[in-house]
MIRO-217911 format. One record per residue: x, y, z of N, C-alpha, C in turn. Coordinates in steps of 0.001 Angstrom, whole numbers, plus 500000, padded with zeros to 6 digits. Example, Ala and Ser with C-alpha at 12.3 -4.5 7.8 and 13.67 -1.06 7.14 Angstrom:
BEGIN
513190494310507800512300495500507800513200496700507800/512850497750507080513670498940507140512900500030507870/
% end
This chain:
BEGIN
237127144680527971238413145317527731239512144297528011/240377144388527121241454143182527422242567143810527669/243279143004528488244675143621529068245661143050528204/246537144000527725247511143708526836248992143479527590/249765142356527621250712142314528393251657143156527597/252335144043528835253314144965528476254332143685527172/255276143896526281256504143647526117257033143092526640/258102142045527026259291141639528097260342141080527071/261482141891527269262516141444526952263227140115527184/263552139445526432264040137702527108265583137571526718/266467136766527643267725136318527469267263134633527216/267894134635526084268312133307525780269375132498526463/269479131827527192270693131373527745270879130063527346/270004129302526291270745128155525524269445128030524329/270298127911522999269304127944521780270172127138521103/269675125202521437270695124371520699269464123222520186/269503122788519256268530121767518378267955120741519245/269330119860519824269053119309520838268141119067522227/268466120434522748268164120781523994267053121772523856/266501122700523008265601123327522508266309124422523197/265768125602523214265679127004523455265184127453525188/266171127661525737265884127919527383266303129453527511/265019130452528048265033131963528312264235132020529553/264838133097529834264482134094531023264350135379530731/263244136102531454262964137261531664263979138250531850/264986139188531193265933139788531343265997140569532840/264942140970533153264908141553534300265055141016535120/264388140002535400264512138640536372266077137663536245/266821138096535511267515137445535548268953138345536202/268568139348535889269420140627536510269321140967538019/267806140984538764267405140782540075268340139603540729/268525138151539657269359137471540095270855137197540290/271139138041539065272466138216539152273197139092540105/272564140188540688272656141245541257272800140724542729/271909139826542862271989139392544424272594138711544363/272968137675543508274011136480543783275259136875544027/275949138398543447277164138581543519276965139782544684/276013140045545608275970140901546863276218139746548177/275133138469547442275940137612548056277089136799548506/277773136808547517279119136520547295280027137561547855/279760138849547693280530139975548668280441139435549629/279268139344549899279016139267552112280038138516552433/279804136855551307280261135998552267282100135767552485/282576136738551042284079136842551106284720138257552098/283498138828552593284000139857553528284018138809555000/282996138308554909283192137673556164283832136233556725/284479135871555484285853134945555699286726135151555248/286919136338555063288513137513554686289087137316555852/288492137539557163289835137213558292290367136097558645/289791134975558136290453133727558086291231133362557420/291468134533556221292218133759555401293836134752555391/295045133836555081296289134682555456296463134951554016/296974135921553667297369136327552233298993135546552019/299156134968551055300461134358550597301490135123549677/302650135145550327303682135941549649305006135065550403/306124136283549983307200135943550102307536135196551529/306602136543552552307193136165553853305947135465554392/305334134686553357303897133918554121303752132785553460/304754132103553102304375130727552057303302130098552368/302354128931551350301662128000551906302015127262553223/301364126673554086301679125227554862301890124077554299/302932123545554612302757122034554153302616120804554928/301765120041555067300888118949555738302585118122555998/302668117280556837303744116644557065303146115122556966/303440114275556665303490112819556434303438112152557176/302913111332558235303246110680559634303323109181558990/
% end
């Protein structure tokens, strides 16, 4: 009895003459996308208090010249 591989949907993410044809597993690429930008939450929640928001009454700093 032979096992038939399910289907898998693929993203192309470059199909140029040159460089030939580079894909990924759509799913797998979504697992990745998904965490990369949970990661990116974390890490802008947790250097949000370092950072001062800039406005009227908060201009940049400016470095002085010695």
């Amino acid at each position: 009895m032979a096992n038939e591989a399910s289907p898998q949907v693929r993203l192309i993410l470059c199909d140029n003459e040159g460089l030939g044809r580079l894909s990924v597993g759509l799913e797998s690429f979504f697992e990745f996308s998904f965490s990369l930008a949970e990661d990116l939450q974390d890490l802008v929640a947790r250097h949000k208090v370092h950072v001062r928001p800039r406005g009227p009454h908060n201009p940049p700093r400016r470095r002085m010249l010695q």
